[in-house]
C-alpha positions as CSV (number, residue, x, y, z in Angstrom):
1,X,29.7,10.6,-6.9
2,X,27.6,7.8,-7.4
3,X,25.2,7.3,-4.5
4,X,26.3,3.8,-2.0
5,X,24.1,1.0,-2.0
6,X,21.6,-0.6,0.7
7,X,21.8,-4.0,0.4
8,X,19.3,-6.9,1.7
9,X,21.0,-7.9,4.6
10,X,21.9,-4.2,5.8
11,X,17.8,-3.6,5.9
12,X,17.8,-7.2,7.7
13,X,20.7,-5.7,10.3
14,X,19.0,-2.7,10.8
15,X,15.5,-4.5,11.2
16,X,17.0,-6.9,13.8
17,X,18.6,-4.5,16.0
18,X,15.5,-2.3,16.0
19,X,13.1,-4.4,16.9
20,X,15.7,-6.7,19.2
21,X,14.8,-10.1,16.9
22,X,16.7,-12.9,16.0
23,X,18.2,-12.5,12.4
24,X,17.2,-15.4,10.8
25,X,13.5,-14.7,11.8
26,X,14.4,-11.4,10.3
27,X,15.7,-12.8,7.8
28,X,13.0,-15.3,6.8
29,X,9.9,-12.6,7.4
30,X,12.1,-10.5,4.6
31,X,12.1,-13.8,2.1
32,X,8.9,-14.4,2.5
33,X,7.6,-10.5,1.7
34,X,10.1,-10.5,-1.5
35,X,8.2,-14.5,-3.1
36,X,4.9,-12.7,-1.6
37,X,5.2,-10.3,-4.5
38,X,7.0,-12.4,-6.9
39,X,4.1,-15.2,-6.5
40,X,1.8,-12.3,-6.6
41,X,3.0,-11.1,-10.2
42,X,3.0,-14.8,-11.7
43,X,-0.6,-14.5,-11.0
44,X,-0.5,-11.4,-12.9
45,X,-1.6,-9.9,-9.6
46,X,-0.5,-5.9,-9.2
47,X,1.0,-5.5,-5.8
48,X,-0.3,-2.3,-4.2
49,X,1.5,-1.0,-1.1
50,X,-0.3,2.2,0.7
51,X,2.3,4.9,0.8
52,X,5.0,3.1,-0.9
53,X,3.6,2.1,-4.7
54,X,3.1,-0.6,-7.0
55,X,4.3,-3.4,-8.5
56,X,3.0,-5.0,-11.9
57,X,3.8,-6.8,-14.7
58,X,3.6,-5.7,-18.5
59,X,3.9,-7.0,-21.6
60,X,6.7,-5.7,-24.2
61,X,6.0,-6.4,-27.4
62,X,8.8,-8.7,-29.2
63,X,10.8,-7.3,-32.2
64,X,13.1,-8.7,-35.5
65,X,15.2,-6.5,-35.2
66,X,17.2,-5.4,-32.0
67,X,20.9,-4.7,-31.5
68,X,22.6,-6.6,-28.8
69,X,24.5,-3.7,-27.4
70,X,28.2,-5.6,-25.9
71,X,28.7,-7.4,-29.8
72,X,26.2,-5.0,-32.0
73,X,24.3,-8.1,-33.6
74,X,21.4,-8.1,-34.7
75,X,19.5,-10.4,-32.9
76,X,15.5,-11.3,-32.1
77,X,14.1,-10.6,-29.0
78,X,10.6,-12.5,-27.7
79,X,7.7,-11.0,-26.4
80,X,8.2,-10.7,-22.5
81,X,7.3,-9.7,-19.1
82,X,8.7,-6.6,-17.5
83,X,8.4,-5.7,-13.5
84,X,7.2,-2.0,-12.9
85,X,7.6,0.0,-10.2
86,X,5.3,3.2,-9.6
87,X,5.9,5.2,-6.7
88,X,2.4,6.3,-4.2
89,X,2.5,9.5,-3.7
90,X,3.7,9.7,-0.1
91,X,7.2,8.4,-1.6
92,X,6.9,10.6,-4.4
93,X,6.5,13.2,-1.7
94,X,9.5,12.2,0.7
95,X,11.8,11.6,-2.0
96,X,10.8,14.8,-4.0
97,X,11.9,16.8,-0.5
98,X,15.0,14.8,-0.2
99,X,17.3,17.1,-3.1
100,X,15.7,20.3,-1.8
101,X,16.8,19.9,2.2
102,X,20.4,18.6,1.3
103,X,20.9,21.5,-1.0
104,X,19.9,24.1,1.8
């Protein structure tokens, strides 16, 4: 069974009622943390969050020849930017706990 998702304004609704604010300032403080780190990786800036991870931008290398996998064409693919994601370690830690308590 695939796991359900948490979407945006579920983490605003749960926000809001537990700290008794107004959603749209919720809302807005939420915005403004997501273009934080976007503006942050156009500067080529590596976002690091204590206890959470890091964010950073790499460069994959452009090729000839790649398949595009709905048609298989061969098509060319530029050099471009990819957003990473690398877990700190107290993450790493909650998450590696997570499997070993439900199967108990």
């Amino acid at each position: 069974m695939a796991p359900s998702k948490l979407t945006k304004a579920e983490i605003i609704e749960n926000i809001q009622q537990k700290l008794e604010l107004n959603r749209p300032d919720v809302h807005y403080v939420i915005d403004e943390f997501f273009e934080e780190i976007k503006r942050g990786l156009e500067q080529d800036r590596v976002i690091e969050l204590r206890g959470f991870g890091t964010f950073e931008v790499r460069t994959r290398k452009g090729r000839e020849k790649a398949r595009n996998p709905k048609t298989g064409d061969l098509v060319a693919v530029d050099t471009h930017g990819v957003a990473i994601f690398r877990p700190g370690k107290e993450l790493k830690d909650f998450v590696w706990n997570l499997r070993q308590e439900k199967d108990l």
